[in-house]
C-alpha positions, -999 to 999 in steps of 0.1 A, spaced: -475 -377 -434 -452 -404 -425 -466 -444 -429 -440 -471 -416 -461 -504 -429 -442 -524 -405 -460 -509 -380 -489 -535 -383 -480 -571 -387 -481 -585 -423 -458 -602 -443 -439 -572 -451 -425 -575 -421 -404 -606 -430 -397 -594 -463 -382 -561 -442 -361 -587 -424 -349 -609 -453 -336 -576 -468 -317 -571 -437 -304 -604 -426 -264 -613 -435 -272 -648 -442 -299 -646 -469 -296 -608 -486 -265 -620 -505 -291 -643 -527 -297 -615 -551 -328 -624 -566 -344 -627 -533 -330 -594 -524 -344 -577 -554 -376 -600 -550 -383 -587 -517 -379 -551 -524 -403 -560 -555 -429 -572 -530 -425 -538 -510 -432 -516 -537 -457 -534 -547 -480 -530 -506 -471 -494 -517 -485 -490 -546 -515 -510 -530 -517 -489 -504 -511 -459 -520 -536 -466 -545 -563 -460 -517 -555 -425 -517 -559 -415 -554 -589 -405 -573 -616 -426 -591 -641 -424 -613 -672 -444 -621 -669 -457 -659 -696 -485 -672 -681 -522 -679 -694 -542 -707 -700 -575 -692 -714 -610 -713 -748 -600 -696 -751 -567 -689 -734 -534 -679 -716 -526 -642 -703 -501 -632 -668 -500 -625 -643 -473 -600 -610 -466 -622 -583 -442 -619 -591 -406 -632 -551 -396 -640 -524 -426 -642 -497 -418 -620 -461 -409 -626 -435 -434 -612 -398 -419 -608 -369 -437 -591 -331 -431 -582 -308 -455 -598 -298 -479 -599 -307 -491 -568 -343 -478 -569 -353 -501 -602 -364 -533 -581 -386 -508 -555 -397 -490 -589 -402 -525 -605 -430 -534 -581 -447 -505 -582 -448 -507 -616 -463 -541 -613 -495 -526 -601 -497 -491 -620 -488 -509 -649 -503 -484 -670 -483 -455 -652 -453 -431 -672 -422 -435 -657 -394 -410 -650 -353 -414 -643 -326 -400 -621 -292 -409 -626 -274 -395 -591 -248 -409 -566 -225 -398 -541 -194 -379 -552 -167 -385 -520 -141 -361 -513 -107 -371 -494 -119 -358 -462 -152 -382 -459 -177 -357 -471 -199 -361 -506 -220 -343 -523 -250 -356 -545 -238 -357 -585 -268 -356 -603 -264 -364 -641 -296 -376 -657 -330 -366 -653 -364 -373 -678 -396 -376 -671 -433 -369 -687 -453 -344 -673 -463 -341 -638 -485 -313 -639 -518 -323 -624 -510 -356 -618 -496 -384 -586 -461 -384 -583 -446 -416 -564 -409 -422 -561 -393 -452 -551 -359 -451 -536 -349 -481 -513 -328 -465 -486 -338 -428 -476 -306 -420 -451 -298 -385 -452 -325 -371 -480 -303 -350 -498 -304 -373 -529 -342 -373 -531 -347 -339 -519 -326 -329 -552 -343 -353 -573 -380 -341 -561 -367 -309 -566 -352 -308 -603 -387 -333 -616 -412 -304 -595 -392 -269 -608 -410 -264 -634 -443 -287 -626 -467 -293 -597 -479 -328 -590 -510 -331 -570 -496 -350 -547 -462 -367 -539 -456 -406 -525 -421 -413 -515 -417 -452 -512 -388 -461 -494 -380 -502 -480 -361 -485 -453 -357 -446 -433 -341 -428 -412 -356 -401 -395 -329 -378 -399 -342 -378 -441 -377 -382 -432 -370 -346 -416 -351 -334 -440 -375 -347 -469 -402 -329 -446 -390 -298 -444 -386 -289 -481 -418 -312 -490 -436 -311 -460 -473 -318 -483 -454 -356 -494 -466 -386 -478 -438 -410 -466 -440 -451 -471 -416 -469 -452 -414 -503 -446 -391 -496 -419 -375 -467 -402 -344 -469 -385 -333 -441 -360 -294 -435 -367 -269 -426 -398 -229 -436 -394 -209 -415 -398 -203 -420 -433 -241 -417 -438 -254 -454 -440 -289 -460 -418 -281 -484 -386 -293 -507 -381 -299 -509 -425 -290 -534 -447 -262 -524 -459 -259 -510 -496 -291 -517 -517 -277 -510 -550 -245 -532 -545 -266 -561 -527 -295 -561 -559 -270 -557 -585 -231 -562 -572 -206 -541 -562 -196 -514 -579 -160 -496 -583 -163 -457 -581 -132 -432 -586 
């Protein structure tokens, strides 16, 4: 299942458009501010889809009952320019375990890369809601690698990817090796460059939350 929140209008929507915009994404702190904001609708929304149970609340004058979480999540992100996404979905699963992927784009002479992934811990998944937050899902191969190294040994009950924008080209290639996931996006853009940045975009996340970056 694919959701693209900008599909009904809500304030995401200018959030999705501050991220994009020349002449305000180079204030950093709004930049990371506003992909904050869209993991936290995600986790909102997402939140809808998990399972409760009823528990009794103590209150000054009596007893209520109360719908809580059964199983906390587990909250995973790319960095480093998934921590602001990951950030706000932490603000609302606040009491969720969090896991880490260290990977990036190894470039060869010729214009292709391949994904370098270095790092990798998280708790266990077994049994429980896996959500992953990584701001720009172009081409998929990153987080197709990442899902795959966190679920070879574990099975989540379900799987949220959180993205603030897609293409469809990963969407499809997310799909076909997880095609149980549900995909949040709070915008989906249609086309890759040739060097495999999404068009229209925003340009690079990671460099626009936390500077640029040198890379040999």
């Amino acid at each position: 299942m694919v959701i693209n929140l900008s599909n009904q209008n809500s304030l995401l929507c200018e959030w999705v458009r501050e991220l994009r915009d020349v002449s305000i994404q180079n204030d950093r702190m709004r930049f990371r501010r506003n992909l904050e904001r869209i993991g936290e609708i995600a986790a909102y929304e997402i939140s809808k889809e998990m399972e409760y149970e009823t528990v009794a609340t103590q209150t000054p004058l009596g007893e209520a009952p109360s719908n809580v979480l059964s199983k906390q999540p587990v909250v995973a992100t790319i960095l480093r320019a998934g921590v602001p996404l990951f950030q706000g979905i932490l603000n609302y699963f606040d009491r969720a375990d969090a896991a880490f992927i260290a990977a990036y784009r190894k470039h060869h002479r010729d214009g292709s890369f391949e994904i370098e992934q270095q790092y990798v811990t998280s708790p266990s998944i077994e049994n429980r809601t896996l959500i992953l937050a990584d701001p720009m899902l172009a081409t998929g191969a990153s987080l197709v690698l990442a899902l795959k190294t966190i679920t070879a040994n574990e099975t989540p009950t379900h799987i949220h990817i959180v993205a603030a924008i897609a293409c469809s080209i990963g969407i499809d290639e997310v799909q076909k090796h997880f095609p149980q996931a549900t995909i949040w996006a709070g915008a989906i853009d249609e086309e890759l460059t040739a060097k495999s940045y999404i068009v229209p975009g925003l340009g690079d996340a990671g460099d626009l939350a936390f500077g640029n970056k040198t890379q040999s």
